[in-house]
C-alpha positions as CSV (number, residue, x, y, z in Angstrom):
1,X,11.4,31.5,18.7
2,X,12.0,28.4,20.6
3,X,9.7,30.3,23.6
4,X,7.4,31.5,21.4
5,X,6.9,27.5,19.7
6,X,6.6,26.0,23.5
7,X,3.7,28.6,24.8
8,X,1.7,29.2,21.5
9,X,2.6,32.3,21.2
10,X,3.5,32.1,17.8
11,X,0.1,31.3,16.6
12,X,-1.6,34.5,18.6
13,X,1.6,36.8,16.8
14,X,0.5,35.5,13.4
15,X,-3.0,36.3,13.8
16,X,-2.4,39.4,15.5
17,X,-0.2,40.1,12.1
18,X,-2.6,38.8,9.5
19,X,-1.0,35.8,8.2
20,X,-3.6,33.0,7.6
21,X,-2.8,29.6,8.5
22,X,-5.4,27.3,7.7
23,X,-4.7,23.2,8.8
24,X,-1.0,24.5,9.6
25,X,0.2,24.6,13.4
26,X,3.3,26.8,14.4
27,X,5.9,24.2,14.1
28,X,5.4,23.9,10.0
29,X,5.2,27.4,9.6
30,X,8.4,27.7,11.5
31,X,9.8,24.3,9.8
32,X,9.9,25.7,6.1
33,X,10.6,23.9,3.4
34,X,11.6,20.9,5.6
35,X,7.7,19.9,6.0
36,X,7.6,17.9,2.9
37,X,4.1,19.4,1.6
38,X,5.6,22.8,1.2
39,X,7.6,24.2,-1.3
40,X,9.6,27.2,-1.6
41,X,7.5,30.5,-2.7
42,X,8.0,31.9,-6.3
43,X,7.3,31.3,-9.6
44,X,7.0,28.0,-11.3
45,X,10.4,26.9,-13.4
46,X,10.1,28.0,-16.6
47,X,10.8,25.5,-18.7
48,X,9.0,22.8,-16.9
49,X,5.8,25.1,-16.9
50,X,6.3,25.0,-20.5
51,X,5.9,21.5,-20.8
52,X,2.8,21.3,-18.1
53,X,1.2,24.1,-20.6
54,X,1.8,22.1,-23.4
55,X,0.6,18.7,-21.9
56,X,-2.6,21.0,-20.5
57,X,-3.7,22.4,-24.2
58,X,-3.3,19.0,-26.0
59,X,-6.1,17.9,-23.4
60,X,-8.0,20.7,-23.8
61,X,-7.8,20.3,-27.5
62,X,-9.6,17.1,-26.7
63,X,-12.7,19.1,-25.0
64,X,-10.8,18.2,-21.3
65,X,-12.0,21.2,-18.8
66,X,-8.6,22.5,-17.5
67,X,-9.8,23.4,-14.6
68,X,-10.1,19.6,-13.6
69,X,-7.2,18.7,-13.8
70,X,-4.7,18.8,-11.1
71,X,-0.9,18.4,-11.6
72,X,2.0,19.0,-9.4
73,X,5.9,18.9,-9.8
74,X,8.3,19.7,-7.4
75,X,12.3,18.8,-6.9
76,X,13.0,18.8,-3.2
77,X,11.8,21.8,-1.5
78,X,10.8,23.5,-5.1
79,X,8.4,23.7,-6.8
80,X,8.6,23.7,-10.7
81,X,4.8,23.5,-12.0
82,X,1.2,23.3,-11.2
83,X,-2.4,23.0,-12.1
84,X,-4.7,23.4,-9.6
85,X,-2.1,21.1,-7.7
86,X,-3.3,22.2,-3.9
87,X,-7.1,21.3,-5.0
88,X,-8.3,17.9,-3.7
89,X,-9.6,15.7,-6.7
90,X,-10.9,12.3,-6.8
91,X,-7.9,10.5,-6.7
92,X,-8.9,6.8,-6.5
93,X,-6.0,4.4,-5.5
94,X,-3.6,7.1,-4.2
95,X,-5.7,6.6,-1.8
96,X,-3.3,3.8,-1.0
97,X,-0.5,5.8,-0.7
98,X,-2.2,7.3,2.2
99,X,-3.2,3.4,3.7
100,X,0.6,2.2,3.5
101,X,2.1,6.0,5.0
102,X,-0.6,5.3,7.9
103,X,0.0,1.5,8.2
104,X,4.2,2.4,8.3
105,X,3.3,5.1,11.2
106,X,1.2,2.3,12.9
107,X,3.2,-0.8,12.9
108,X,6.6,-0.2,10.6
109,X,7.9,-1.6,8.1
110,X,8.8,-4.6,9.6
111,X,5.8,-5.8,11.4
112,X,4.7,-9.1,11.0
113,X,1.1,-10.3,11.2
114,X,0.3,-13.5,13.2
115,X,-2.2,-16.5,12.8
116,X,-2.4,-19.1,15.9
117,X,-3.9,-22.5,15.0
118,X,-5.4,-23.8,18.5
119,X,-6.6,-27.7,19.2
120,X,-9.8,-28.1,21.4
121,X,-9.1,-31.8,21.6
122,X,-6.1,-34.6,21.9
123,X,-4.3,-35.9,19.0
124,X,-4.4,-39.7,18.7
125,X,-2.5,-41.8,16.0
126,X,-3.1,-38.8,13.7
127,X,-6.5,-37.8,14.2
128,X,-7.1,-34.0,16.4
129,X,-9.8,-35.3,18.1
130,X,-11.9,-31.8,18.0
131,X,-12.2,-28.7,16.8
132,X,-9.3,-26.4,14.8
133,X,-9.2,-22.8,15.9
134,X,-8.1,-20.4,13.2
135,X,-7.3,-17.3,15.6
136,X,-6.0,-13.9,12.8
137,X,-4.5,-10.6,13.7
138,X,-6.1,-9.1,10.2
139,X,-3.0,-10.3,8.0
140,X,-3.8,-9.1,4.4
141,X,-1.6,-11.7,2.6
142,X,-3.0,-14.9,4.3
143,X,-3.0,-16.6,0.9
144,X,-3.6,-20.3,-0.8
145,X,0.7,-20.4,-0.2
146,X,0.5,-19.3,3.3
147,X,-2.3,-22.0,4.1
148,X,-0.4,-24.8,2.4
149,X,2.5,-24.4,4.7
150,X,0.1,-24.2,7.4
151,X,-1.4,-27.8,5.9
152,X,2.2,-29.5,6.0
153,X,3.2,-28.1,9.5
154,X,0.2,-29.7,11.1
155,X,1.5,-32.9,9.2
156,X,4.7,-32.4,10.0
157,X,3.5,-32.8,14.1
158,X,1.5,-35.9,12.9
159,X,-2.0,-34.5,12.5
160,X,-3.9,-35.9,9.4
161,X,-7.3,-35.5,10.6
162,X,-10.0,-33.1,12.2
163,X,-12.9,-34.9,13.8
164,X,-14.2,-30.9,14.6
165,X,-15.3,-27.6,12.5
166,X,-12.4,-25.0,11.6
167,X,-13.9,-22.8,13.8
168,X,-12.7,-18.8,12.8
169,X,-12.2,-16.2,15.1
170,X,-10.9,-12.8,15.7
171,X,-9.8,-11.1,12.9
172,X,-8.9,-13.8,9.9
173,X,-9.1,-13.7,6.2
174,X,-7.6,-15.7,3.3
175,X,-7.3,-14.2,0.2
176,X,-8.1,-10.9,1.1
177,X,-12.0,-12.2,2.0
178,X,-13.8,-9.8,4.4
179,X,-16.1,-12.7,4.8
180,X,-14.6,-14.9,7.8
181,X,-16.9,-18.0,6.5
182,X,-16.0,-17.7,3.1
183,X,-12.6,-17.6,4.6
184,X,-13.0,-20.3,6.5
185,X,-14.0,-22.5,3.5
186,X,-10.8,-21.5,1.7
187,X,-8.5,-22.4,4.3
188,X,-10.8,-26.0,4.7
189,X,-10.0,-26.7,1.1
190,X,-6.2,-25.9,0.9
191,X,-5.4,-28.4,3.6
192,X,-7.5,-31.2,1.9
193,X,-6.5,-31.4,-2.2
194,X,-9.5,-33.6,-2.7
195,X,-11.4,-30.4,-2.3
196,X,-9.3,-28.3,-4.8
197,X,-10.7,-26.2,-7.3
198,X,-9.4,-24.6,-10.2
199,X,-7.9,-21.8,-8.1
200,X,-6.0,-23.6,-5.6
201,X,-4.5,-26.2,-8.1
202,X,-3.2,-23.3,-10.4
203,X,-1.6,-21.6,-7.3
204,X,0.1,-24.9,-6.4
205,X,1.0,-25.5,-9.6
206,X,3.2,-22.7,-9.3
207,X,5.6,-23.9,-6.5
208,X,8.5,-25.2,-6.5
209,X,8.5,-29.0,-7.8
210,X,8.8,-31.1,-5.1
211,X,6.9,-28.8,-2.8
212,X,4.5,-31.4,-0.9
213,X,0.6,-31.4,-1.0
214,X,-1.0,-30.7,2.3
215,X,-3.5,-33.3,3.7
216,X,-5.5,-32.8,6.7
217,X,-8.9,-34.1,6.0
218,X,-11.8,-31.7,9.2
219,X,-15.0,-33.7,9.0
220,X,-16.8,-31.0,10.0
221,X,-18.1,-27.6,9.1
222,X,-16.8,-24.2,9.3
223,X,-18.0,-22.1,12.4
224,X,-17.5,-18.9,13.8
225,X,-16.7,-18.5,17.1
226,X,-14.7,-17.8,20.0
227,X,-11.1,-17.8,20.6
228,X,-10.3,-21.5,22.4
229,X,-8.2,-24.3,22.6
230,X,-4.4,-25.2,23.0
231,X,-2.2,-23.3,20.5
232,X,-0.5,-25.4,18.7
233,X,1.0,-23.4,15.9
234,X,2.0,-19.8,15.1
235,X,2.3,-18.2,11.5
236,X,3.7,-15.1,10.8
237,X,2.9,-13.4,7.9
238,X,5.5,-11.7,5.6
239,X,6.7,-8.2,6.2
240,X,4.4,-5.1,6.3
241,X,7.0,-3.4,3.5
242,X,6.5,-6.5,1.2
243,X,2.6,-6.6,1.8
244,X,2.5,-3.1,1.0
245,X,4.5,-3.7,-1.9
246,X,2.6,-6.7,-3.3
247,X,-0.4,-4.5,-2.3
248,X,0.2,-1.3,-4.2
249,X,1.5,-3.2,-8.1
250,X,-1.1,-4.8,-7.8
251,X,-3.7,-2.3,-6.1
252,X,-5.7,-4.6,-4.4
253,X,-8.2,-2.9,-2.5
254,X,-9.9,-5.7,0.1
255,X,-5.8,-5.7,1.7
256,X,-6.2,-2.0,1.1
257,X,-9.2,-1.5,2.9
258,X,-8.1,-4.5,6.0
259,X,-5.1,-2.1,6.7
260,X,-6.7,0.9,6.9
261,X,-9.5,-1.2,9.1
262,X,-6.6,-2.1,11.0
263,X,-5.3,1.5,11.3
264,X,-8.6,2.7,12.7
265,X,-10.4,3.3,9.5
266,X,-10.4,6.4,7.1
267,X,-10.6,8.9,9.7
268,X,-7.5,8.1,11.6
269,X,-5.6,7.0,7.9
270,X,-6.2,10.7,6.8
271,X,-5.3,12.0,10.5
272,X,-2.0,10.5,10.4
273,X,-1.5,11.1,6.8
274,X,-1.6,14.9,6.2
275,X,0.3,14.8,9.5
276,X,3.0,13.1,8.4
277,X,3.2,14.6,5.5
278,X,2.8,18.1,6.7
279,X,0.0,19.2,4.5
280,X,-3.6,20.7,5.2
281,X,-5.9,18.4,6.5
282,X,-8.6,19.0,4.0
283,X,-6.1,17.9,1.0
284,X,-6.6,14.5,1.8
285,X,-10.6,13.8,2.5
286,X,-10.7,9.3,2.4
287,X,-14.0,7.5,3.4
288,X,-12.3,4.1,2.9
289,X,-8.6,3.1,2.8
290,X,-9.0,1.4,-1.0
291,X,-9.9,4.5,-2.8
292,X,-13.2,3.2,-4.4
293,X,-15.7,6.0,-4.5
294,X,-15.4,9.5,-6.1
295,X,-15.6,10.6,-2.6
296,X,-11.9,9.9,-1.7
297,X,-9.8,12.8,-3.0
298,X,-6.3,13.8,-2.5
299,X,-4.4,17.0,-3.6
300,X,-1.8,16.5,-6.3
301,X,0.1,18.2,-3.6
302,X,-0.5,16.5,-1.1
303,X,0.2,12.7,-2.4
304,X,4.1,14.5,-3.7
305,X,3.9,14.9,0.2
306,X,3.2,11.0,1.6
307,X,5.3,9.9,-0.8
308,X,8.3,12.0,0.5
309,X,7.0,11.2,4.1
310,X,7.1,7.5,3.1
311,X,10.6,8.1,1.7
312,X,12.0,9.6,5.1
313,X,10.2,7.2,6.7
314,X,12.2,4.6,5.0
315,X,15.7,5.8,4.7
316,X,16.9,5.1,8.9
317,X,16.1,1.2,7.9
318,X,18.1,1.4,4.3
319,X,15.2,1.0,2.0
320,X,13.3,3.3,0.0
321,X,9.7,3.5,-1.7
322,X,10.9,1.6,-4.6
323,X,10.6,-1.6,-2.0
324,X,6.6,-0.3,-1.2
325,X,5.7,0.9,-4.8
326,X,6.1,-1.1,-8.1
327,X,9.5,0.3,-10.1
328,X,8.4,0.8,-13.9
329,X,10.4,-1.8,-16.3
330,X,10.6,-4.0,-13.4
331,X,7.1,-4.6,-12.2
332,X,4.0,-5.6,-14.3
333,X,0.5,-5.4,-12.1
334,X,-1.4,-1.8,-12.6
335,X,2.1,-0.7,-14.8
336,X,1.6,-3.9,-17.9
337,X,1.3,-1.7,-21.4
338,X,2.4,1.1,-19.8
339,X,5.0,3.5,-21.7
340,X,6.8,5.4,-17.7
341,X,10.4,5.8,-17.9
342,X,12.0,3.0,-16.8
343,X,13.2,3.3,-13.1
344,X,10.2,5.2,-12.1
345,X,8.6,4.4,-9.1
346,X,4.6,5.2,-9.1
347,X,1.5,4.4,-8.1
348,X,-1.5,4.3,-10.5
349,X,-5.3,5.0,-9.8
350,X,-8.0,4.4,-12.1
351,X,-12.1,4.5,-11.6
352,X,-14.5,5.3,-14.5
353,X,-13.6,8.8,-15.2
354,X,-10.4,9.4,-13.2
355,X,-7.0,8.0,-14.3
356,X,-4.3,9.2,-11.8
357,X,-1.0,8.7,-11.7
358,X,1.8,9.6,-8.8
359,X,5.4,9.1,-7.6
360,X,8.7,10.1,-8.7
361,X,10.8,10.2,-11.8
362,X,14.7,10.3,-12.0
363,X,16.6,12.6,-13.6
364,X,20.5,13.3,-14.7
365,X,20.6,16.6,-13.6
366,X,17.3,17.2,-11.1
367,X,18.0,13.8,-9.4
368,X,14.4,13.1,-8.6
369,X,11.3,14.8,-9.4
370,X,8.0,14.2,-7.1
371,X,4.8,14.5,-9.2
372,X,1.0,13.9,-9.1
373,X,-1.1,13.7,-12.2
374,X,-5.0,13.6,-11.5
375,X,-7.7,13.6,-15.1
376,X,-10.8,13.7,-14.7
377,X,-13.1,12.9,-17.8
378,X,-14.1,9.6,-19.7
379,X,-11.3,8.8,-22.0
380,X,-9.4,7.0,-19.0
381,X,-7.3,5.2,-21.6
382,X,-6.1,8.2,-23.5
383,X,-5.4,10.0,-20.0
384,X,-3.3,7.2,-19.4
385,X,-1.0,7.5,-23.0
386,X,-0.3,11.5,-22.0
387,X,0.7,11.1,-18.8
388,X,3.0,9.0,-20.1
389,X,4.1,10.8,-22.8
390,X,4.4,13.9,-20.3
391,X,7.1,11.7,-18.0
392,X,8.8,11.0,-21.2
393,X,9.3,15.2,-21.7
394,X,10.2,15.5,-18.5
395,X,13.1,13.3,-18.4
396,X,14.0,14.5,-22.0
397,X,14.2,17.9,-20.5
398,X,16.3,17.1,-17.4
399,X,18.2,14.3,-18.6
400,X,17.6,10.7,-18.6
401,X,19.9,9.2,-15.7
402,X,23.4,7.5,-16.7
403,X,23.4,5.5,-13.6
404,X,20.7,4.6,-10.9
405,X,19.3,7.9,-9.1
406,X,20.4,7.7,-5.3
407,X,16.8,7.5,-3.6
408,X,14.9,5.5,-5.4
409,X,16.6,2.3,-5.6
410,X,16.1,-0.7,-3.5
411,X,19.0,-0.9,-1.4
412,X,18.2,-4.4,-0.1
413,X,15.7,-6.0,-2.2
414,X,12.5,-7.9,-0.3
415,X,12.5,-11.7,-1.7
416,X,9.0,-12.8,-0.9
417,X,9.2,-16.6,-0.9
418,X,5.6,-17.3,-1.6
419,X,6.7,-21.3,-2.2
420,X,5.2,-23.4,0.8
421,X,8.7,-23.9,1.9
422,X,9.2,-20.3,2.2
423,X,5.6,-19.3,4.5
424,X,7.2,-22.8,6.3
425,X,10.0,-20.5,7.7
426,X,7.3,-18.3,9.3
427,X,5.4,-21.4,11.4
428,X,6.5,-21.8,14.8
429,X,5.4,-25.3,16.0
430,X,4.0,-23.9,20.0
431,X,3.1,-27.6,20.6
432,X,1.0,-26.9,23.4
433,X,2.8,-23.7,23.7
């Protein structure tokens, strides 16, 4: 076999025997049930395609098509039921489960984004006397907290004024801006609270009391240029696992969509997706990394498979996809009003006729179940109150858990300090570097 794997042999002995195998090269077939998208042959478990059957005809009582609507349920290498589960559907933001498997294959789970802040000019009793170079490396989570720490380091090494621009280059954004001006203007006004608006006083209001208020006053403008300058400062962003996390409750899609940029864009997200997860490269079609658009669609199957990807991916560094993925009963975001069993760890998706919902859902005596859950249809809301009600019957069925489900639980939970004092720990002072 081993032979056979190394010359591509295999492949020609399949076809020469008749077995099709679209998308799949000769080490999944050989793999089995160990390739995370694939599940071992027979029929579906009786009792839970009971329950699929009975969610399946109350929507259909509703005048839902069947036939668009894709389901799949597995536990480990089995599966237990499906509706058109290996069909790719509009999936909206499981598209992000795709953006954060790609983004862990990329960069891993601890990678840290950095921003330099460069000085074309001397400092003199306080005043930089030039220009302030904001240099990114396409950090997601450069936020009004991460630019108020940035305001009291350069105070900290005695600079109080700009006689320059904030001049933007490379890749930055604040707040998740794709425009680097607009940017640029945001990251003007958090170092100067006499420029404030509502948005950046609320944020600070937040912090800690006692946290200090920036105050570098830049007399000029903000520009876009070239990288220049003297470095003078270095801020690291938080985690990618924490990003991701904060990424996915929340579903933003501009940090979504600045990943998979980052990535290489849809093309190579997909690529390394279905690859990872072992599935057919045609059950996961993305044109962005978000999931806006009906043209992004994902198999039920194949988003059971990135999420067990993700999960192996994880386990070497003790965590799990509870620290990438919002935990229902713990985390509000895209999961406020929602009815999941507590414990659950998911990731919704929603556009104007598609409510999807995906992840994994503990049991007493199944451990954890993988599943996918993808409507299609106009009542988005009521979509939303059966697949909830469907999770419920499932953990009827198999037991709800007596103690935490090995898996699934954070092992060592991510504390983002958002307070200025906590994006201070990530500023290295380079002083001239």
């Amino acid at each position: 076999m081993l032979t056979l794997l190394s010359s591509g042999l295999l492949s020609v002995w399949l076809d020469m025997a008749g077995v099709q195998t679209p998308g799949l090269d000769a080490f999944s077939l050989v793999a089995g049930p160990g390739i995370p998208g694939f599940v071992i042959a027979g029929d579906p478990e009786p009792a839970t395609d009971a329950t699929l059957k009975q969610y399946l005809q109350s929507l259909v009582a509703k005048g839902i098509v069947k036939d668009t609507q894709g389901v799949w349920i597995q536990s480990a290498s089995t599966l237990l039921a499906s509706n058109q589960g290996t069909v790719p559907l509009p999936a909206a933001s499981l598209t992000k489960i795709a953006t954060s498997l790609a983004a862990l294959e990329k960069w891993g789970h601890a990678h840290q984004f950095e921003t330099f802040v460069n000085a074309t000019g001397p400092v003199k009793d306080g005043v930089l006397q030039g220009d302030l170079v904001i240099a990114g490396d396409s950090d997601p989570f450069f936020v009004w907290e991460e630019a108020f720490a940035v305001g009291n380091a350069l105070n900290k090494m005695g600079i109080k004024r700009v006689t320059g621009n904030v001049v933007i280059t490379r890749n930055f954004s604040m707040n998740a801006e794709p425009d680097p001006t607009t940017s640029g203007e945001h990251f003007k006004q958090a170092l100067d609270p006499s420029l404030w608006e509502e948005d950046a006083e609320f944020v600070f209001s937040s912090l800690p009391p006692g946290t200090p208020k920036p105050k570098v006053e830049i007399a000029g403008t903000v520009k876009i240029g070239k990288a220049g300058g003297t470095p003078v400062l270095r801020h690291r962003s938080l985690s990618l696992a924490e990003i991701l996390r904060q990424m996915n409750i929340y579903s933003n899609n501009e940090m979504a969509q600045m990943l998979a940029d980052g990535v290489g864009g849809a093309n190579v997200v997909k690529e390394r997706a279905a690859k990872a997860a072992g599935v057919p490269p045609e059950e996961i079609q993305l044109v962005n990394g978000s999931g806006l658009g009906q043209e992004n669609r994902v198999s039920p199957r194949a988003a059971c498979a990135m999420f067990m990807a993700i999960q192996r991916y994880l386990q070497p560094s003790h965590l799990t996809i509870a620290d990438l993925f919002p935990v229902s009963g713990q985390d509000g975001g895209t999961l406020d009003y929602r009815h999941i069993p507590p414990a659950s760890v998911v990731k919704t998706g929603t556009l104007w006729d598609v409510s999807a919902l995906a992840g994994v859902l503990p049991t007493r005596t199944h451990g954890i179940l993988y599943f996918a859950i993808i409507n299609r249809g106009a009542d988005v809301d009521g979509f939303r109150t059966q697949q909830d009600k469907l999770l419920q019957r499932l953990q009827q069925q198999w037991g709800i858990p007596l103690t935490p489900v090995a898996g699934i639980t954070t092992k060592h939970p991510i504390n983002p300090d958002f307070s200025s004092a906590g994006a201070a720990n990530r500023n290295e002072v380079l002083l001239g570097g």
